[in-house]
C-alpha positions, -999 to +999 in steps of 0.1 A: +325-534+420+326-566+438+310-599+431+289-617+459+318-646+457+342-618+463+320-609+499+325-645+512+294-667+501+292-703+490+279-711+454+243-725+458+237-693+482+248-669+452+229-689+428+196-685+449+209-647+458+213-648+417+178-661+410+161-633+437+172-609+410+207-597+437+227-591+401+255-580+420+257-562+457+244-534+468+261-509+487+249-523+524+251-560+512+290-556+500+303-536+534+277-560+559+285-594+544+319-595+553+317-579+583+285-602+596+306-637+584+333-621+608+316-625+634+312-587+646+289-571+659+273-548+631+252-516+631+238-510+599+222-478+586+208-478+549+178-462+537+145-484+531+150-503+495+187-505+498+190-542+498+197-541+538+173-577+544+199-599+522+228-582+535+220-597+572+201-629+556+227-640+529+256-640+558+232-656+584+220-687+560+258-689+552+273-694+586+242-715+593+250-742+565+283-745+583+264-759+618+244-788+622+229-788+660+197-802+666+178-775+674+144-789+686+132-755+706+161-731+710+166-708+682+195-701+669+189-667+654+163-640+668+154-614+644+130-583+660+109-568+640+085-539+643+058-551+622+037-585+611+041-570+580+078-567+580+080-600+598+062-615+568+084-597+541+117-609+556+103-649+558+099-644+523+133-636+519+150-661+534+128-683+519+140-673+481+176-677+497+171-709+512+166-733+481+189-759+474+210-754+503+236-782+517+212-779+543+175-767+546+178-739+574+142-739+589+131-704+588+095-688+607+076-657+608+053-652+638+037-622+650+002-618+664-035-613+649-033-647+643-041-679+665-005-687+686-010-728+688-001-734+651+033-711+655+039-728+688+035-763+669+055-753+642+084-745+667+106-773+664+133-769+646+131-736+641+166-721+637+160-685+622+129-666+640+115-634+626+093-619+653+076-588+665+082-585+703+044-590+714+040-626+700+077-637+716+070-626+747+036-647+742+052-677+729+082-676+760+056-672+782+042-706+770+074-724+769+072-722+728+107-717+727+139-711+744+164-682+735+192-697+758+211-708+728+210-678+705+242-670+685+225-640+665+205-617+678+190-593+655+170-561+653+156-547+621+137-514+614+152-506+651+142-464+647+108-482+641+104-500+671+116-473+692+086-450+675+062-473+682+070-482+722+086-516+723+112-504+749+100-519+775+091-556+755+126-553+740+140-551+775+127-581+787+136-601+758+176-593+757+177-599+794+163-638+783+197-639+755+229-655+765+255-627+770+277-645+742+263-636+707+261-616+677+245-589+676+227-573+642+212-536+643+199-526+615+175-490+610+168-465+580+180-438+601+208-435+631+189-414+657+195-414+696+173-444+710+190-463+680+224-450+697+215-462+726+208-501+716+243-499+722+249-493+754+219-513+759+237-544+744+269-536+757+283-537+728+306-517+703+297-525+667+312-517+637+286-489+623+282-490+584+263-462+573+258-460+537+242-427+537+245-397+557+210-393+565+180-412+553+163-378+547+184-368+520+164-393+493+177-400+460+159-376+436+169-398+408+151-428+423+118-408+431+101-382+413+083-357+438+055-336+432+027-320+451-007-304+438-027-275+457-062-285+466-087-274+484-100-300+508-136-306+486-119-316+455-094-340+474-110-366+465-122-362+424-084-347+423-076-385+435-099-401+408-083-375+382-051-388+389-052-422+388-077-425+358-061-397+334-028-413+340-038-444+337-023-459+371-023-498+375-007-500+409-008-468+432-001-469+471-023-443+485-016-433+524-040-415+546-038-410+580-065-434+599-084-462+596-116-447+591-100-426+562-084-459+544-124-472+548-139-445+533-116-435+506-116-475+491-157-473+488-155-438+471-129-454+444-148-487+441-176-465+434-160-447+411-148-478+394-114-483+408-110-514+423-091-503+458-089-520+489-078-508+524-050-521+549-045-506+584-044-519+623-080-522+627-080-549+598-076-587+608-046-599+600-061-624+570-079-593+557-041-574+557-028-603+536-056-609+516-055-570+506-013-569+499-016-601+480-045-585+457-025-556+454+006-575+446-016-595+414-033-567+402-066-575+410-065-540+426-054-508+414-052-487+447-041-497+477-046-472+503-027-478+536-016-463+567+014-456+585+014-487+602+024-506+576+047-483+559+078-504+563+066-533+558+050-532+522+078-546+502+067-547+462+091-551+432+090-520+410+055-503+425+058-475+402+034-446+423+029-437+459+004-412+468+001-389+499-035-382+506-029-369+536+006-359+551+020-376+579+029-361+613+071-364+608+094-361+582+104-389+587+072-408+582+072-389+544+109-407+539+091-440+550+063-434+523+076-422+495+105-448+497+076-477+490+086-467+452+120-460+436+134-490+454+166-509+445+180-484+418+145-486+401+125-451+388+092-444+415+068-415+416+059-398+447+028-374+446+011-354+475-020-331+479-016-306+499-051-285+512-048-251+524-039-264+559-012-283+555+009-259+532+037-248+564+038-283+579+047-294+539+076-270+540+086-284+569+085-317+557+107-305+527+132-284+550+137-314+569+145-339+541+163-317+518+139-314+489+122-283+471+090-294+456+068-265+441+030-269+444+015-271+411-021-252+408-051-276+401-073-246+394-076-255+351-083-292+356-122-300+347-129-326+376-165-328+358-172-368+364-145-377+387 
């Protein structure tokens, strides 16, 4: 197995990599180091939790310490993302790799929900931008920014954006990038709109795919199971769970807002302390949720898909699927919240009646064979 000196990097950037709890490479960090310092283009496909954000951020704050051009507005690196939430995870870690440096590489997050004029004050000097699409077509449209000097151009979650109908925003902002550049793809899964970032960039990267197909998850990472229930005792079945196992920190999905909204006042009511985070949230009510979530002054968090990708927690131990979601894939994004990193997760759905044949889709799709275990003995007296 190779070191992280072995892949290229300077001292103080292994220490930090070293201190962020990177013991030694993963898989996607020691084939994309090397490759990214190279200069090449890279496509990158790696399931969610494989280490993929320091395998483009460790090689990007490297070749950065080696420039010193005063940046004022133009950017030197552009990082897409799908997500304020991802955007927001991704700061974070650049900012753990960023300490004691040779030289501070200013790193920002912006995305919207939020008021644009600090994030357009906060501009200069800005050499590494994580944004979703929306707010940098905002902030060029204001003259926040220029892109006319971007050496590395970046997409992360890439499927992701496709799925949720950037095409058209990420079109206008590669025709504003200099044709010269590096270009970073990285996405959990290698489908055909992620094929065709190719052509779109005209470009022929080197593809580094560390596993054949996202679908097929690690069974040793994440336990799977799946209880029958009828669509009355959803909910006590819930409360059963989490109480007679004694769960500290369980990710619940649902489908929609309204669901998230409802669900979080039955638990509070039934003395666990949830809280909701979805689209129709502001986006101070989103962090305020994650970071209570994160310090365990909640127990539940119940989300939706929105936010899949972007919840990013060290060693969250359960994930819970209320509700199934429309695609397989969706299901990968979920469950793969826990088990993350080589670490042990638990992934649990309840499955009414109604959604028994889309479940075995869901399991046909991603390779797995989970039997439905009968809830018929449990006494859900007083949950």
């Amino acid at each position: 197995m190779k070191s992280f000196h072995d892949l290229g990097l300077s001292a103080n950037l292994i220490s930090n990599a070293t201190q962020a709890g990177y013991k030694s490479p993963f898989p996607i960090q020691e084939q994309a180091i090397p490759v990214i310092l190279s200069g090449k283009d890279v496509m990158g496909i790696a399931r969610t939790g494989s280490g993929k954000t320091a395998s483009f951020a460790l090689p990007i704050l490297e070749k950065l310490q080696k420039t010193n051009t005063v940046r004022n507005r133009n950017i030197a690196v552009l990082l897409l993302v799908p997500t304020r939430e991802l955007a927001i995870q991704i700061q974070d870690v650049f900012s753990d790799l960023n300490k004691n440096l040779d030289r501070k590489i200013k790193t920002m997050a912006v995305y919207g929900g939020i008021s644009i004029n600090p994030q357009m004050k906060d501009m200069i000097g800005v050499e590494v931008l994580i944004a979703t699409p929306g707010r940098l077509l905002d902030l060029l449209d204001h003259n926040a920014l220029s892109l006319s000097e971007v050496a590395i151009f970046g997409v992360d979650e890439a499927d992701k954006m496709f799925q949720m109908g950037f095409d058209e925003e990420m079109n206008r902002i590669i025709e504003k990038l200099p044709k010269k550049r590096q270009n970073l793809l990285f996405s959990a899964t290698l489908n055909d709109k992620v094929s065709e970032m190719k052509t779109r960039l005209v470009i022929d990267p080197e593809v580094i795919e560390i596993e054949a197909s996202e679908t097929e998850l690690g069974e040793a990472q994440i336990e799977q199971s799946a209880y029958a229930v009828s669509p009355e005792i959803k909910g006590p079945f819930l409360r059963y769970l989490i109480k007679s196992k004694n769960y500290t920190q369980v990710l619940v999905f649902v489908s929609a807002s309204r669901t998230a909204d409802n669900l979080v006042e039955k638990l509070n009511k039934n003395g666990i302390k949830a809280a909701a985070i979805h689209g129709k949230k502001s986006q101070g009510g989103r962090n305020n949720a994650l970071l209570d979530f994160k310090d365990g002054l909640v127990d539940v968090l119940v989300a939706t898909d929105l936010i899949a990708r972007g919840i990013d927690i060290e060693d969250l131990p359960v994930v819970i699927n209320y509700e199934l979601p429309r695609s397989p894939l969706d299901y990968v994004h979920r469950i793969g919240r826990t088990g993350r990193a080589g670490k042990l997760g638990t992934a649990i759905s309840l499955i009414t009646p109604e959604d028994e044949h889309h479940f075995k889709i869901i399991q046909k799709k991603a390779k797995i064979r989970i039997a439905l275990q009968p809830t018929d003995p449990i006494d859900l007296k007083g949950y």
